[in-house]
N, C-alpha and C positions, 0 to 999 in steps of 0.2 A: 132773262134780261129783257127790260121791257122799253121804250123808245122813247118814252118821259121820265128823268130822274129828279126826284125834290129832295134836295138835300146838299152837303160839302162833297168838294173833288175827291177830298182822302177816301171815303166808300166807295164813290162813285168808279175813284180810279181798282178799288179793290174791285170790283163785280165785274169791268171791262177787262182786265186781265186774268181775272177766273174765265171768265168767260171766249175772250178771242186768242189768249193764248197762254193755258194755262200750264205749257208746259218752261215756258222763255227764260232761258238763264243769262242771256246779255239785255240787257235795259239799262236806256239811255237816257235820261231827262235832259236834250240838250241846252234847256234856259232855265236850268233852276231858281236863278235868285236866291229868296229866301226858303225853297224850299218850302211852303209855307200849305203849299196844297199836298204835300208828304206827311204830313204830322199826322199819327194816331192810323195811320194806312197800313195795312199787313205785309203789302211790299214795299215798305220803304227800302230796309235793309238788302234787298235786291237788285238796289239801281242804283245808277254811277250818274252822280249829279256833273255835270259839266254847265259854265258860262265863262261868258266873254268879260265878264267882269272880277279880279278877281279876289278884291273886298269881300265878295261874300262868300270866299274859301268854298270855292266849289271841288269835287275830287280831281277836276282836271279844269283848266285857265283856259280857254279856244273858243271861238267863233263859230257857230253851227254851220257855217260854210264852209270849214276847213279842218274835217275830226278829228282825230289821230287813227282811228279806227281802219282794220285793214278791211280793203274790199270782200262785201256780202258775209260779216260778221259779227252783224247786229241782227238781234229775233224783235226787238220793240224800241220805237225811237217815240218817245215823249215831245210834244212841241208847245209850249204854253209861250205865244209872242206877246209882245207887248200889245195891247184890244184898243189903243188910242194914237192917232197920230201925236206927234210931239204939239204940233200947233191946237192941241182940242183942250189941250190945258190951261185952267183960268189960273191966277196969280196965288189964288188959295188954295187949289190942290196940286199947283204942281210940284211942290216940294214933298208932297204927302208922296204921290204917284210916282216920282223918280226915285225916292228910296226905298218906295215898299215895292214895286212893281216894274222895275227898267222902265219907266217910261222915256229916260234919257236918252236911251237906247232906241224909240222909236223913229219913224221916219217925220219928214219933215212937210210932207205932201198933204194933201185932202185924206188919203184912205193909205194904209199900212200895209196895201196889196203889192209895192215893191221889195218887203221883207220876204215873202214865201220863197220865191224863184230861187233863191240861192241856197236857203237849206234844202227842196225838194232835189234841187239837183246831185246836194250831198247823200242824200238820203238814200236817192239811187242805187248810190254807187256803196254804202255801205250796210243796206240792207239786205240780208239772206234771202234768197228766193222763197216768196211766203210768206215773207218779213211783215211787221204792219208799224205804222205811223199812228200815236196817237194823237189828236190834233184838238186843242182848245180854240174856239176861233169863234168870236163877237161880231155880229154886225151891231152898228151905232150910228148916230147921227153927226154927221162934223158940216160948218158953213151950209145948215139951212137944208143941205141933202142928205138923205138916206144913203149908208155907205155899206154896199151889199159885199163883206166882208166875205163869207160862207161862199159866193158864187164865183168868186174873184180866187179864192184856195182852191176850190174844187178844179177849177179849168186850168190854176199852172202844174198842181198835179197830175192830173191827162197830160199836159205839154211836157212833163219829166217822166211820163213813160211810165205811170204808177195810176192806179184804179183806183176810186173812191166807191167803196162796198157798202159805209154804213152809216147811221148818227143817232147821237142821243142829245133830246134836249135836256140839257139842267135848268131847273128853276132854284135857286139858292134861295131859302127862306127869307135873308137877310137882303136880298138883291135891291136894285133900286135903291139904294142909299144916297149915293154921290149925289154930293150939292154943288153947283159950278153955280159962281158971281154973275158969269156972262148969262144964264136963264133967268131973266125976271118974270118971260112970259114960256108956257109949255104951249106946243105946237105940234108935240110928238108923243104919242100915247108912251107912257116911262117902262123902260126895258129893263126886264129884271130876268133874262134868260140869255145863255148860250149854248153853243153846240160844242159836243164831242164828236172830232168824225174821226170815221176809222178808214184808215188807206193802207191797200197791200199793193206791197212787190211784187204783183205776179192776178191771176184772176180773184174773184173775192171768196171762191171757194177753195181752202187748202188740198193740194195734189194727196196728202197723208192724213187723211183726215182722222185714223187712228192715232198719229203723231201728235199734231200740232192742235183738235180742238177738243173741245169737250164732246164726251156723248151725248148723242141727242137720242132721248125715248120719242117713242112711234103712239102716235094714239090709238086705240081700239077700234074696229069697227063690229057697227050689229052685224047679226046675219044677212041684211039688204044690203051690206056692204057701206053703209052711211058712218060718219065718225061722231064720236060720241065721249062725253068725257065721263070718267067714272066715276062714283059716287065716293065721299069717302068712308075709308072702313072707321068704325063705331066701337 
């Protein structure tokens, strides 16, 4: 697993839970929408789509503040929030972004950093010791400032009592698309990347580690004891 990924969420999310938990039988995507970064993913079929909205017949109708889920019962909580304040949307994308993406659903503020606090707090309380969060999370540009998204999760996660261990940046091929009316002049080099970050319940290394991660091979060393990678066989 390597800490740039180019490419769609649906791999990207297959290689992160091969990888940080590849044993997980409860998974949670608590904002699915349309489901839309699940399509053509190996685990789809392993995860329990839940949203607040329930138009788009999710497996379960609720608020990621309020799960049904009993305490420390979840192995992987999915978090893909809305990546735009409600007010960042011009008159010709906002009908686009509110039915493909909750943007309706977003906050009404300069930055989308008062949506965290309420699921991390849920999250807490329903994640297994070891548990991890996986986190889609955009910073963007809204009224002229840089809206440090990534720094803003990170720090109410420490405030709920949960560790920020890890990240991948995706660069999506197709990125940088979105044309807003309100840009006639760029002012801001165009963002065509986000983060995956990975947050556990507990320290960023699992207690079981025969349990909960993958094997990790040990690289060789020469005789001076130096590491060295091996050539491959022919």
């Amino acid at each position: 697993m390597e800490s740039v990924w180019i490419g769609k969420d649906n791999k990207l999310l297959d290689a992160m839970l091969d990888f940080y938990a590849p044993r997980a039988t409860r998974i949670i995507d608590v904002c699915c929408n349309a489901r839309r970064m699940w399509k053509g993913s190996q685990w789809a079929g392993k995860v329990a789509c839940y949203d607040v909205d329930p138009s788009v017949k999710p497996d379960v109708a609720c608020p990621w503040d309020a799960l049904p889920d009993q305490d420390q019962s979840v192995d992987v909580l999915v978090y893909d929030p809305p990546h735009l304040p409600l007010a960042a949307a011009s008159p010709k994308s906002l009908a686009h972004y509110s039915r493909g993406y909750g943007l309706k659903m977003s906050s009404g503020e300069d930055n989308v950093a008062d949506l965290h606090p309420p699921f991390l707090k849920e999250a807490k309380r329903v994640l297994r010791p070891d548990g991890i969060i996986l986190a889609k999370i955009k910073d963007y540009v809204h009224n002229h400032r840089y809206q440090w998204n990534l720094e803003m999760f990170k720090q109410a996660a420490r405030q709920a009592g949960l560790t920020p261990c890890d990240l991948v940046i995706k660069r999506d091929p197709c990125g940088g698309n979105l044309k807003s009316g309100r840009w006639q002049r760029a002012h801001h080099a165009k963002n065509v990347h986000c983060y995956w970050v990975v947050i556990r319940n507990g320290k960023c290394e699992p207690r079981d580690k025969d349990k909960t991660a993958p094997a990790r091979t040990t690289m060789p060393k020469d005789e001076e004891g130096a590491f060295f990678l091996p050539e491959e066989e022919t």
